[in-house]
N, C-alpha and C positions, 0 to 999 in steps of 0.2 A: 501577296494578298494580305497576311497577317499586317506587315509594315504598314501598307496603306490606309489598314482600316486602325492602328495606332496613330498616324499618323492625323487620320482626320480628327479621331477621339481626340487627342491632345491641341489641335486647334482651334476645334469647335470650344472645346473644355477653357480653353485659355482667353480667347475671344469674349466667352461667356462671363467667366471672373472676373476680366476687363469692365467690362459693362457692369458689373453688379458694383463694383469698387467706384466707376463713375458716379453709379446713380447715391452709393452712400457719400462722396463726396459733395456733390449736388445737396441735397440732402443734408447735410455737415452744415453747409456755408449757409443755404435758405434759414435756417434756424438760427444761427449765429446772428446773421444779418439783423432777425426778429428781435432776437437777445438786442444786441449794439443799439437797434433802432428805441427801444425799453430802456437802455442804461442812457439813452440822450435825450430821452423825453421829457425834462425837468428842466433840462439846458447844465445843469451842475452833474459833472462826472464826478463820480466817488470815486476812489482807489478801493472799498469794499464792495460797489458794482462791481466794477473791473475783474476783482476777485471772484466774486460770484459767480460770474459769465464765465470764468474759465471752470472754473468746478461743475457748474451747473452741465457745461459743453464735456467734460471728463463722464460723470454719469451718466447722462443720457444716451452718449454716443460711447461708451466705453472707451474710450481714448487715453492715451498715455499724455502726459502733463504738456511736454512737448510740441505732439500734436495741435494739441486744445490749444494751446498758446499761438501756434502757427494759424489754425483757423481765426482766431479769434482778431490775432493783427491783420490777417486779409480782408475780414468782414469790416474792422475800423477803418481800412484805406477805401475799400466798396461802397463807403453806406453812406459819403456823400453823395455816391453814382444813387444811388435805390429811388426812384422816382414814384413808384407804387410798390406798396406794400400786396398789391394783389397776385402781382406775380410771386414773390414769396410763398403765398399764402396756396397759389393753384400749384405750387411745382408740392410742395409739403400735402395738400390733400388728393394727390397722387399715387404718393409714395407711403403715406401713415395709417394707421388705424384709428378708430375714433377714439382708443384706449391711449394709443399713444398720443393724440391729438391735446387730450386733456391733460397728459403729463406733461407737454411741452408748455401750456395753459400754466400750471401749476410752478411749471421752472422760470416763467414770465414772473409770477406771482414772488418768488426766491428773489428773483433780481431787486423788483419795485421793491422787497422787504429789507434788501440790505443796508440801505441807512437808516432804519425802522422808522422811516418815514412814509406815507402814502398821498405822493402828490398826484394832484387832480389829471395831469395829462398824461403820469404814469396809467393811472387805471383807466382813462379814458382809452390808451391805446391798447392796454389788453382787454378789455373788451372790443375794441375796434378787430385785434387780431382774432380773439376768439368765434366770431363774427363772419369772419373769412374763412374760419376753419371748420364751420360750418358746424358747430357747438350750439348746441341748447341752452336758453341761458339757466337752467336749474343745473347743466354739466358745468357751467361758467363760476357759477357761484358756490359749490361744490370745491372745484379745484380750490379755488380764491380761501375757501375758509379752511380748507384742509392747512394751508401755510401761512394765514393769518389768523391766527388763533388769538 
């Protein structure tokens, strides 16, 4: 009796973990995708984008440098696929809080800063994402100045 009822605990339990490790990978690559789709919105890739999406991808998701780097070249091979940002955008306001919603906002904000440049279709798409993310624009502009100072 005991064995059975370890036995279920430990598949249920395992099963469960599964699933929660999905939904952070899902989650991982939605955002990355957002990042990549921000770092090509100018049409000029930086190597200090580049960098930034991977650090940016290291703090938010805690992730080991590795990781980050492995997300971040799945999302560059993906992100011709991405035909709407909206699905991005529904899988992400699923799974986030509005607290994280605006950090992710604000990591947008990190990337468009990395060549301390601010070109117009840079910020047009983060606000276009923020948008989706279903931000207030005083939360939009809030994040935006916290990292353009």
């Amino acid at each position: 009796m005991l064995d059975a009822i370890r036995t279920f605990l430990r598949e249920n339990f395992t099963i469960e973990a599964e699933e929660k490790k999905d939904a952070e990978d899902v989650i991982h690559l939605s955002a990355a995708l957002l990042f990549v789709e921000v770092m090509y919105a100018d049409h000029e890739v930086d190597e200090r984008e580049r960098d930034v999406v991977k650090n940016v991808l290291q703090q938010t998701f805690l992730l080991q440098p590795a990781e980050a780097e492995a997300i971040l070249k799945k999302s560059e091979q993906q992100a011709s696929k991405v035909i709407s940002l909206h699905e991005l955008a529904s899988t992400l306001n699923r799974h986030l809080s509005i607290a994280e919603k605006i950090t992710l906002v604000e990591q947008i904000w990190k990337i468009i800063m990395a060549d301390n440049e601010i070109d117009r279709y840079e910020e047009h798409l983060a606000r276009k994402i923020a948008n989706l993310l279903y931000l207030r624009h005083s939360e939009y502009i809030q994040a935006k100045l916290r990292v353009v100072k």
